[in-house]
N, C-alpha and C positions, 0 to 999 in steps of 0.2 A: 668227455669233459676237457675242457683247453686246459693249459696250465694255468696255474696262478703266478701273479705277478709276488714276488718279495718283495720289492725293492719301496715302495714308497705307500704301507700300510699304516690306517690312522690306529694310532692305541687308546684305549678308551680304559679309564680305571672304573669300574664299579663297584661303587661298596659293597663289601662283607663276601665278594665272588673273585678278587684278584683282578690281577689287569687281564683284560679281554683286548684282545688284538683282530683288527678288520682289513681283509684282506680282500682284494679285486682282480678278476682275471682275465684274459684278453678281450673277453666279451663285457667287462662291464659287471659281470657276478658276484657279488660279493657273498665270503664266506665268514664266520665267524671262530676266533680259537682263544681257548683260556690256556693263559700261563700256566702252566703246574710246576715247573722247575727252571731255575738257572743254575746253572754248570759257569765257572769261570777256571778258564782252561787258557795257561803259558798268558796269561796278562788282558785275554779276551774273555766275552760272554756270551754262552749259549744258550738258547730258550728252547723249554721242550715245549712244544704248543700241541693240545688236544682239539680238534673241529667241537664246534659247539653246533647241535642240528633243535631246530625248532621241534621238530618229532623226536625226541629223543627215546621216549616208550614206545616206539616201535621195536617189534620184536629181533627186523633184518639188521636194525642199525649197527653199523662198526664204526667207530669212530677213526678219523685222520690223524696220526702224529707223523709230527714232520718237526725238523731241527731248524733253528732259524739264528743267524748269528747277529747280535744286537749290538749296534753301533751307535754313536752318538754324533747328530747332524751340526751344523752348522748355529744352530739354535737353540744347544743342548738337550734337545729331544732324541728320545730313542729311538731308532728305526732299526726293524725287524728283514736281514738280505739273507738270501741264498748262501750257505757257507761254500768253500772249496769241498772239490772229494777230499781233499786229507783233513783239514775241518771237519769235515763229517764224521769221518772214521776215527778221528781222535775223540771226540763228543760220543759217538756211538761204544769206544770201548769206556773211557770214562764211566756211563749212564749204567752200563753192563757191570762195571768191576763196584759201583754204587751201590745197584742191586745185589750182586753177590758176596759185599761187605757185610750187609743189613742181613742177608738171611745168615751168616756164620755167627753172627752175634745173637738171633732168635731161635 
């Protein structure tokens, strides 16, 4: 599979399932991801986006998470880019120290 493009994905809100984000990759493929969380980290925002698969009852399915850092265009629309590795790895411990908050507390 080529990569996917970040840089200029259409968002699409759908009632009562959060904002669903459409994604296209150097061939033209597009993929589907539902927001499940924002992180806002040192003044930015980061989306944790889940692949959304038409089969999803498939038994082999795993789904794609991947981090996407959300910007605001020229048009106040939000666009879904590629973070930096240290982006990443700040968002990546953040989601972790998240997780590990919530289960101290249950």
């Amino acid at each position: 599979m080529s990569k996917k493009k970040h840089d200029k994905p259409v968002e699409k809100p759908i009632e009562d399932e959060g904002v669903i984000v459409e994604m296209k990759d150097d061939e033209g493929n597009v993929y589907l991801y539902s927001e499940e969380l924002v992180l806002p980290i040192d003044g930015d925002r980061f989306a944790i986006l889940i692949s959304i698969d038409e089969d999803e009852q498939a038994e082999d399915y795993e789904p794609e998470v991947i981090i996407s850092k959300i910007v605001v265009d020229e048009n106040g629309e939000d666009l879904y880019i590629e973070p930096t590795d240290e982006e990443f790895d700040r968002v990546q411990a953040a989601y972790e120290k998240l997780f590990d908050d919530e289960e101290d507390v249950g």
